[in-house]
N, C-alpha and C positions, 0 to 999 in steps of 0.2 A: 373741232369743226368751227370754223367760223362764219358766221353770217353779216355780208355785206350787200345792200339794195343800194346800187348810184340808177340817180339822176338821169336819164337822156341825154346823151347830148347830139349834137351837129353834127352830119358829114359836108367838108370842105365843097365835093362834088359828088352828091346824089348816083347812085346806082341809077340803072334803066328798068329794072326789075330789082326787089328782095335780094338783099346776100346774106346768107348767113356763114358770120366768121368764126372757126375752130381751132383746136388744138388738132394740125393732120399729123402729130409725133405722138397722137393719142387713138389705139385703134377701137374702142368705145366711141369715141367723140366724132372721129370720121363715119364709123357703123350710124350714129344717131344723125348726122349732116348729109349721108348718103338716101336712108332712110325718109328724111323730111323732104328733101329735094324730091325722090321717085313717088310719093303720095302728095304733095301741095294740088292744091286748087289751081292754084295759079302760076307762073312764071317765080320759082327759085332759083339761087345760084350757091354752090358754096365755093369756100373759096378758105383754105388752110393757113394758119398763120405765115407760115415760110411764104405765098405766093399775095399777101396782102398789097397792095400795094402802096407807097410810099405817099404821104402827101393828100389823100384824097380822104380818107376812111378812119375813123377814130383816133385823129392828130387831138383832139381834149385829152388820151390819157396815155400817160408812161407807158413804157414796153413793159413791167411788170402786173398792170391794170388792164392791157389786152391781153398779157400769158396769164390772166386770171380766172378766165372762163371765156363762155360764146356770147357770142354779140350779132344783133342783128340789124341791116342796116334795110329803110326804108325808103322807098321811091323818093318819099315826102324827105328826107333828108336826115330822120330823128333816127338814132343810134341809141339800141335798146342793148343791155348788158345784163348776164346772170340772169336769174329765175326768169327776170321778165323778158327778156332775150326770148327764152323758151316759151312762153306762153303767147308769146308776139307770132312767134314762128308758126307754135298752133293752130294759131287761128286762119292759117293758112293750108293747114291738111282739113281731110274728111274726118267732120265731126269736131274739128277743132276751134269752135264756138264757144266751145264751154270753160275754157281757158279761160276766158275773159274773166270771168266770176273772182281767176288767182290774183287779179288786178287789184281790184276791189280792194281800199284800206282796210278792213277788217280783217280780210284775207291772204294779204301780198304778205303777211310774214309766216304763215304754212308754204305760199310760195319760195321763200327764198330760203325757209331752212329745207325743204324737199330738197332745192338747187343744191346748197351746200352739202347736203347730204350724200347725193350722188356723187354729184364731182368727189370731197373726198376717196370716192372708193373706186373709182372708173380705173383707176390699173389694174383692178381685181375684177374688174367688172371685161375689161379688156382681155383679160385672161380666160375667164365664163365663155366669150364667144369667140374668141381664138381670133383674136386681132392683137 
């Protein structure tokens, strides 16, 4: 299992609302992207690696560093990646406040080994819910 926590970075051109980007060739990954979209608070969008599109949305990282996990892109233009990707997302459903806490320097490496954790096993986990 490996554990990697990047930086933020920049989208070219800002979303209108939240996106968050997935593995749609993962049927866990789509389950939990469907999932965050139909309970957010607010205006979500997901949107699948195949339909990403070009130019606008996480041009800071190789096509091996976006097929690396979820990422989430923000009005304000900051691209959240891996654990914190997920806990960014949180705090946009009901109840997902407390997310914030995984931010937290002390904290953010139970965040990112949970992340790695999952991920690892989401074919198996894809399997569990018949995706």
């Amino acid at each position: 299992m490996r554990i990697r926590s990047r930086a933020p970075t920049a989208a070219t051109r800002p979303p209108e609302i939240h996106v968050v980007v997935y593995d749609d060739g993962c049927g866990f990954c789509r389950w939990c992207a469907e999932a965050m979209v139909r309970h957010a608070r607010r205006p979500l969008r997901s949107v699948g690696f195949s339909e990403l599109p070009v130019g606008d949305w996480l041009t800071a990282l190789a096509a091996d560093e976006i097929a690396a996990g979820v990422h989430l892109i923000a009005p304000s233009g900051r691209e959240y990646h891996g654990g914190q990707a997920v806990t960014q997302a949180a705090r946009l459903l009901r109840g997902g406040r407390l997310a914030a806490a995984f931010d937290l320097p002390g904290l953010a490496w139970i965040r990112d080994a949970g992340y790695a954790l999952v991920a690892s096993q989401r074919g198996r986990l894809s399997r569990v819910l018949h995706h």
